[in-house]
C-alpha angles and dihedrals in degrees: 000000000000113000123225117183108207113202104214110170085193104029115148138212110232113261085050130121101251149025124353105179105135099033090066098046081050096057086046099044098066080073078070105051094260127128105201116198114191116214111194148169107273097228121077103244093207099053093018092228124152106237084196128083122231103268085040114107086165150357140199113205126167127218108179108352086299110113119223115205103207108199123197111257130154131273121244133138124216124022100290131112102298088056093054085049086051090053097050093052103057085049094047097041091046091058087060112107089210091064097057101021083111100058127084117274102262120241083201135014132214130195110192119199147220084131120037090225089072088053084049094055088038091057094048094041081055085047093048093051094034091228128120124292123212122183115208115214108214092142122032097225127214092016099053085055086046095049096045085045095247090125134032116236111251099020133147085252094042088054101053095045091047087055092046090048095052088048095056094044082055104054104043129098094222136007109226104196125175109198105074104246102026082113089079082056096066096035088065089047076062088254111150095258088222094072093075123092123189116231113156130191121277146163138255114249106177110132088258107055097029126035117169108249115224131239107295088218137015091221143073122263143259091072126173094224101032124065117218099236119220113196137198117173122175135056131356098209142122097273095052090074088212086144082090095042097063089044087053090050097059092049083052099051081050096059103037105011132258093276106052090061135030130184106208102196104193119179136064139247143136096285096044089095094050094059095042075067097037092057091038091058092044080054088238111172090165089080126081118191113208136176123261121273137228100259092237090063094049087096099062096038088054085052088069093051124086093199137349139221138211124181117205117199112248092252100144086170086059108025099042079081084057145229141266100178109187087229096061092060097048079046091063095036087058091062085227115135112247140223114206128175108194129114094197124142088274148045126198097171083048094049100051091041090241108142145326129316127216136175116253140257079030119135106176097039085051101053083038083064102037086054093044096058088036090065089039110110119260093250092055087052086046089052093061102042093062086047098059095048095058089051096055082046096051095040115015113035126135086240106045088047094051094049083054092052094044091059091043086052093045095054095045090060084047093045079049082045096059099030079062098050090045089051088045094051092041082054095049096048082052087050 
């Protein structure tokens, strides 16, 4: 079995609050003759909490025949200094021979952003090991920090990390991106446009880890005992645009009560206090604001919505390359209709025909939609949900996605192949 590290900053064990993308095309990957291990930072960036105890400099530990490498980072919470501490440690820790002397020698490795240092020790580690190198997009730095004014164009900073980014780009085999035309994006940067290799996010739906929920009631709504239930799960930060949402729910509350209808918003983040306040202040009492959840019980927490929402920020410089939000695939999983407000490049709820589509930063539109699919009848909603099951089957599932990754691995090691027998015969006519 080929061996492929995957340098994930962020990377999560299942059971945990938050993203598990590569340990589930981990999991599917070994169908394809690839044994993934995950190196990772070892504190949780959500919680901020040290998985390692104080002697620990590292830990191997193994969920689901797939191998986590911790390694030792500082602690910090929020985006200040500590966390950029955090960040150049990992980069400069994983570069240590001493911390992955004991894993097998890699075939391929990936360096996985949401942080373009993680790309950099990615690219030496491949070096290193003189094997190929493939840089996977999840974050379009230093765009996304532009965009979400973080970072002024044309800056010392911008410039540095725009040199860093097309280096990468250079050196690496293959380009993974996740948002679907993140690929132009790198063509403009002067980056062979062939390089890049869509692989979106997805969900697992093994029977284990995604059950379609049934229906949560056999009538139509409104009903006058049993609130319709609205859902959001996932992060409570700038780029989630919920700022309208809690505006939209009070709009809402004004037009059918505070009963009939309920926004459970389930997840953390740094803005989650702010709109406590915000609804608070609204004197919204149809929110409730609960903690984050481990992913595998997302499932049978969706079986108990009727619909669900996700806000996009209004960001056309950023979103015209697209999006491929983890939420909006266990959305679909879950065969519940969907209310999105985004106006970015793509669609995937209007695709599959699974819900209702807004524009951002939109209260009123917003509420307009969420009522809409409040007073649809239950069939119709139905109708949605299915359809926006079979389209996470057909296009986003764990396994589809790893088959695509494994053939991207596998001709990467063929494209290293031939670039080895070319440099041997260029060697033997010197000779």
């Amino acid at each position: 079995m080929k061996t492929v590290w995957i340098l994930n900053h962020y990377a999560i064990e299942p059971g945990t609050a938050g993203i598990t993308r590569h340990f589930d095309l981990a999991v599917n990957l070994r169908h394809h003759g690839w044994q993934a291990i995950i190196i990772a930072s070892s504190v949780e960036h959500i919680t901020g909490t040290q998985r390692l105890s104080a002697h620990e400099l590292h830990r191997q530990e193994t969920y689901a025949d797939v191998p986590f490498l911790w390694i030792r980072t500082p602690e910090y919470q929020g985006n200040g200094m500590r966390r950029i501490l955090n960040m150049l440690t990992y980069t400069g820790r994983v570069l240590m021979p001493m911390y992955t002397k004991k894993l097998p020698k890699p075939d391929v490795i990936i360096g996985s952003s949401a942080h373009p240092l993680t790309g950099l020790a990615g690219s030496l580690l491949a070096q290193r090991h003189r094997v190929p190198f493939i840089f996977e997009v999840r974050d379009l730095w230093p765009q996304t920090l532009i965009e979400f004014g973080r970072l002024r164009k044309g800056s010392l900073m911008a410039r540095m990390l725009g040199k860093l980014e097309r280096w990468l780009y250079q050196c690496a085999t293959r380009i993974i991106v996740v948002l679907p035309y993140a690929g132009d994006y790198i063509a403009s940067l002067g980056i062979a446009r062939e390089k890049a290799v869509w692989i979106p996010n997805g969900v697992n739906l093994s029977p284990s880890a995604c059950v379609v929920p049934p229906p949560a009631a056999a009538s139509d709504y409104p009903s006058p005992t049993l609130p319709f239930v609205l859902m959001y799960f996932g992060a409570h930060g700038q780029a989630n645009g919920l700022v309208p949402l809690v505006h939209a729910m009070k709009l809402v509350a004004d037009r059918v009560g505070t009963t009939a209808l309920t926004l459970r918003m389930i997840g953390n983040g740094p803005l989650k206090p702010e709109l406590m306040e915000l609804a608070q202040s609204l004197g919204i009492t149809n929110i409730s604001f609960e903690p984050p959840v481990p992913k595998h019980t997302v499932p049978a927490l969706a079986a108990q919505a009727d619909a669900f929402v996700i806000t996009i920020l209004g960001l056309p410089g950023l979103y015209r390359y697209g999006i491929s939000m983890n939420k909006i695939f266990d959305y679909l999983a879950a065969a519940r209709p969907v209310v999105i407000a985004s106006n970015a490049a793509n669609n995937p709820v209007h695709d599959a025909g699974a819900g209702l589509t807004v524009p951002p930063a939109d209260p009123e539109r917003l509420a307009d939609a969420i009522l809409q699919l409040f007073h649809t009848p239950q069939p119709e909603r139905l109708r949605m949900g299915e359809a926006g099951r079979r389209y996470v089957e057909e296009h986003h599932g764990s396994d589809r996605l790893a088959a695509r990754l494994a053939a991207t691995l596998e001709d990467c090691l063929i494209e290293a192949a031939q670039t080895t027998r070319q440099k041997n015969t260029r060697s033997v006519r010197i000779d």
